[in-house]
OpenMM code with the backbone's topology and positions (N, CA, C; nanometers):
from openmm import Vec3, app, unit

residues = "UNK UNK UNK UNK UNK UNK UNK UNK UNK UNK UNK UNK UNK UNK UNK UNK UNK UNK UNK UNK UNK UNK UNK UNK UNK UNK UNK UNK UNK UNK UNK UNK UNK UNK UNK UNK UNK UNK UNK UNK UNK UNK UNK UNK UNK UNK UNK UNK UNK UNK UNK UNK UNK UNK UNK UNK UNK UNK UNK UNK UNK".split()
positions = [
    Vec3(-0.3555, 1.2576, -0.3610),
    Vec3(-0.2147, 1.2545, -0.3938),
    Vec3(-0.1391, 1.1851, -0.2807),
    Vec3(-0.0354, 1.1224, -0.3124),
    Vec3(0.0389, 1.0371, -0.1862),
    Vec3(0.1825, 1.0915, -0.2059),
    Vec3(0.2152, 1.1681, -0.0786),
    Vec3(0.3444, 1.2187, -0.0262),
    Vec3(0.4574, 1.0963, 0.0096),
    Vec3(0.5920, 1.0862, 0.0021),
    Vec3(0.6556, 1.0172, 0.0940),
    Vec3(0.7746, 1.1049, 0.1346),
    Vec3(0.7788, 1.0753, 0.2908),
    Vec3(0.8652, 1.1358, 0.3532),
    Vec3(1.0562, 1.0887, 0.3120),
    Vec3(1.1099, 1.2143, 0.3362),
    Vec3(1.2482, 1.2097, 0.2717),
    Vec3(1.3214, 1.1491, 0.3937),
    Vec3(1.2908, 1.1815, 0.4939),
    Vec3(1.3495, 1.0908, 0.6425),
    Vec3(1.3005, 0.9605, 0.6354),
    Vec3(1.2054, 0.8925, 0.6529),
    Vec3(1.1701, 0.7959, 0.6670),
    Vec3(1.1440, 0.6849, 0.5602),
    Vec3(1.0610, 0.7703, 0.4623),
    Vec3(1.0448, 0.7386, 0.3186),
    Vec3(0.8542, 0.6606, 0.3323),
    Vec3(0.8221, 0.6466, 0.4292),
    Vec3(0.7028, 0.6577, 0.4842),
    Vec3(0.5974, 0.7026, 0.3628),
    Vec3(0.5286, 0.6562, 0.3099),
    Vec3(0.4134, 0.7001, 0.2201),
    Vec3(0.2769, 0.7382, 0.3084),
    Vec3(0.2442, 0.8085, 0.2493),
    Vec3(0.0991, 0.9072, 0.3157),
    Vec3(0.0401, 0.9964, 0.2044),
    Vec3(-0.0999, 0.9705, 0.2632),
    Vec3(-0.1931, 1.0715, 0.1779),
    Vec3(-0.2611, 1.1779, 0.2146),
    Vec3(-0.2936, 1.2963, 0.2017),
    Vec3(-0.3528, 1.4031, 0.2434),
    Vec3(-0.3019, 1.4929, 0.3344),
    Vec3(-0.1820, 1.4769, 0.4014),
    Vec3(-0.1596, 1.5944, 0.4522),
    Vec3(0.0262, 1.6109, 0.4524),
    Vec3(0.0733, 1.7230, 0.5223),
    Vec3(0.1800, 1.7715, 0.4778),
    Vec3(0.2708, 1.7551, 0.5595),
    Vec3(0.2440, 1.6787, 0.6590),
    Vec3(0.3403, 1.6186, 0.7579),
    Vec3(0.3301, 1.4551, 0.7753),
    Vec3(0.4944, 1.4181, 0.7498),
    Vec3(0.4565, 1.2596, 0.8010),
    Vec3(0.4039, 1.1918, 0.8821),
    Vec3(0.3067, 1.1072, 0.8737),
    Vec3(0.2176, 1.0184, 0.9572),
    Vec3(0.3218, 0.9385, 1.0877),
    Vec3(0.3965, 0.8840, 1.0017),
    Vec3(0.5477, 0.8222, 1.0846),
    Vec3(0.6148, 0.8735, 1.1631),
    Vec3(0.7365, 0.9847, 1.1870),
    Vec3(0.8114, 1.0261, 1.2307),
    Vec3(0.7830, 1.2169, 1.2841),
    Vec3(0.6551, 1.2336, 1.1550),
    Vec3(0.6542, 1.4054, 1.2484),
    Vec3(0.7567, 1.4587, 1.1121),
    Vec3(0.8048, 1.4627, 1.0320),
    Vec3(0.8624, 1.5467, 0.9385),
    Vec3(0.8068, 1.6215, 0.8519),
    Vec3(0.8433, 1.7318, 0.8318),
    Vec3(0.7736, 1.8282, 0.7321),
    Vec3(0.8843, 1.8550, 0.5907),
    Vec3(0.9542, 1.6983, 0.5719),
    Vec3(1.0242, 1.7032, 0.4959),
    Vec3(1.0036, 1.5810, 0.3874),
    Vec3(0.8926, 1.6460, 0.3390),
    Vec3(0.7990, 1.5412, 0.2560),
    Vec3(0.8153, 1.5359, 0.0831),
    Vec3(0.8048, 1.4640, 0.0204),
    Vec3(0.8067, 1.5067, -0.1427),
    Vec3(0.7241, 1.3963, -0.1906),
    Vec3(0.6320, 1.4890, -0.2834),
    Vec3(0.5223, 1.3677, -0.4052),
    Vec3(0.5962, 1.3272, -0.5295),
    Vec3(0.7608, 1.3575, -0.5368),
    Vec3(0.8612, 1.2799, -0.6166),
    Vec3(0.9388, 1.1612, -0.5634),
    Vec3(0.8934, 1.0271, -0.5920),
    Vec3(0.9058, 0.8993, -0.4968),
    Vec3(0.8811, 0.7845, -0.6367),
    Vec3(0.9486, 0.6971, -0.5913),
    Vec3(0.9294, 0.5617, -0.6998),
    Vec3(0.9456, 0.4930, -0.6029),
    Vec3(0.9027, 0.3935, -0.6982),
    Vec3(0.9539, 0.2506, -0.6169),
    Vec3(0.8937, 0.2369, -0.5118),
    Vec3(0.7502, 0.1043, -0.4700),
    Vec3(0.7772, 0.0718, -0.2736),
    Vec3(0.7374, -0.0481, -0.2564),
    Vec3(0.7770, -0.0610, -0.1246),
    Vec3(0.7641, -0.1596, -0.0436),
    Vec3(0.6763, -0.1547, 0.0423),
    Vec3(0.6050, -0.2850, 0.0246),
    Vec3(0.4799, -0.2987, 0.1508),
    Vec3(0.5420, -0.4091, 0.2509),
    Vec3(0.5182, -0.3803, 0.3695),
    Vec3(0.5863, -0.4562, 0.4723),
    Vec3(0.4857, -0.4809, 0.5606),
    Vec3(0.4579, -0.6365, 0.5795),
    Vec3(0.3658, -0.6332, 0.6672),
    Vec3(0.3731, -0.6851, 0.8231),
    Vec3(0.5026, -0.7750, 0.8380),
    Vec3(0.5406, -0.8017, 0.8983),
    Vec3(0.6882, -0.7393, 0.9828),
    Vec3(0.7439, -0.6324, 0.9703),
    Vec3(0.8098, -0.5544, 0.9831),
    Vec3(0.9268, -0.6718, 1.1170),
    Vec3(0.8846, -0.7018, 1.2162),
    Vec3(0.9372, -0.7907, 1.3182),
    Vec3(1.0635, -0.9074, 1.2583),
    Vec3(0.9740, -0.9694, 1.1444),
    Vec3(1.0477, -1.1057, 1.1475),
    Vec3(1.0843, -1.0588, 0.9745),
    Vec3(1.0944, -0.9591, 0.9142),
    Vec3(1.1093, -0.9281, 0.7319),
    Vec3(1.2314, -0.9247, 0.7227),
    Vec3(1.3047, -1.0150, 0.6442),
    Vec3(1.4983, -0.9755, 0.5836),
    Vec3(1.4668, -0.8391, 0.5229),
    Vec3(1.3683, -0.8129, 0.4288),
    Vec3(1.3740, -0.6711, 0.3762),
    Vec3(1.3652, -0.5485, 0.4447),
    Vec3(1.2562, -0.5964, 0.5540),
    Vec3(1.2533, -0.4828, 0.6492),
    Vec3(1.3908, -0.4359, 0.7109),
    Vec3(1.4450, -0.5312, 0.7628),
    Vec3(1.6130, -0.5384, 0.8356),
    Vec3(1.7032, -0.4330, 0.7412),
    Vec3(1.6878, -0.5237, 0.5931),
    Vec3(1.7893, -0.4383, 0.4907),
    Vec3(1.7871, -0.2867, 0.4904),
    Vec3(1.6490, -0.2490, 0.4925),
    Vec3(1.6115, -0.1040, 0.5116),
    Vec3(1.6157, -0.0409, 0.5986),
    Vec3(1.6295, -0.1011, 0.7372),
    Vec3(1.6161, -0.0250, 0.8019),
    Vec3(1.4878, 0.0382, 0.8603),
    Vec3(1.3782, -0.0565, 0.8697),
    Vec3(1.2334, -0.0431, 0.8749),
    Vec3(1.1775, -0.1262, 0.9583),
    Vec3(1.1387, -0.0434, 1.0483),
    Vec3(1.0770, -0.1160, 1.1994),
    Vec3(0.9612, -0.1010, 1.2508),
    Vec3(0.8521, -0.0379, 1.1809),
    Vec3(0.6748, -0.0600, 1.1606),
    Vec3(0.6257, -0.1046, 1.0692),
    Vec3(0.5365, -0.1723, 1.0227),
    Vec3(0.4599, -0.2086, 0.9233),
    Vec3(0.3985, -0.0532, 0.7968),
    Vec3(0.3953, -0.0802, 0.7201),
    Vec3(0.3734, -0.0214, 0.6202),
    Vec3(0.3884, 0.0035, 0.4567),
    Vec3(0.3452, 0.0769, 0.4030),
    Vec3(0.3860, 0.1568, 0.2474),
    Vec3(0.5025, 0.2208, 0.2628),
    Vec3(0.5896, 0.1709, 0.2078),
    Vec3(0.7389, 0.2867, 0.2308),
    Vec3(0.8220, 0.3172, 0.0751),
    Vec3(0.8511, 0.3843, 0.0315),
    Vec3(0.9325, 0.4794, -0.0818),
    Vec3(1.0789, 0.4064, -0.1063),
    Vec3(1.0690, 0.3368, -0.2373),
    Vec3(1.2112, 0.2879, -0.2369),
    Vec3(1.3810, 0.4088, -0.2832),
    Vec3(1.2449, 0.4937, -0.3151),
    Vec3(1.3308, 0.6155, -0.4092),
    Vec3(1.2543, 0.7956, -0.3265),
    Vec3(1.3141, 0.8800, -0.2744),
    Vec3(1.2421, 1.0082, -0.2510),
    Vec3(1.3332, 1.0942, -0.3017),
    Vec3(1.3205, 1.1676, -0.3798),
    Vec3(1.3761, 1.2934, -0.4216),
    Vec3(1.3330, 1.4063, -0.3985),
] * unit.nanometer
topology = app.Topology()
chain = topology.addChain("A")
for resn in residues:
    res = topology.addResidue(resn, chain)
    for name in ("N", "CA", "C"):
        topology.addAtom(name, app.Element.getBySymbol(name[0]), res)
């Protein structure tokens, strides 16, 4: 099952704390994502607000 965090929006699998930031404020209700691979030089990354590379949650409820 893949969690994404409600702080970060960070996607992860298998456990109950975010991989990213350390939050235990996680939900497996999420749509929408973005893969970022270049996080440094991405307009999308910027828009979001996203400053590591990764799977991230366009939607967490």
């Amino acid at each position: 099952m893949e969690w994404a965090c409600r702080d970060c929006h960070y996607i992860f699998r298998d456990v109950l704390v975010c991989k990213r930031c350390g939050s235990t404020s996680i939900s497996k209700d999420w749509s929408g994502y973005v893969i970022i691979l270049d996080a440094k030089n991405s307009e999308i990354a910027k828009n979001l607000g996203i400053h590591e590379n990764g799977r991230y949650a366009l939607k967490v409820r």
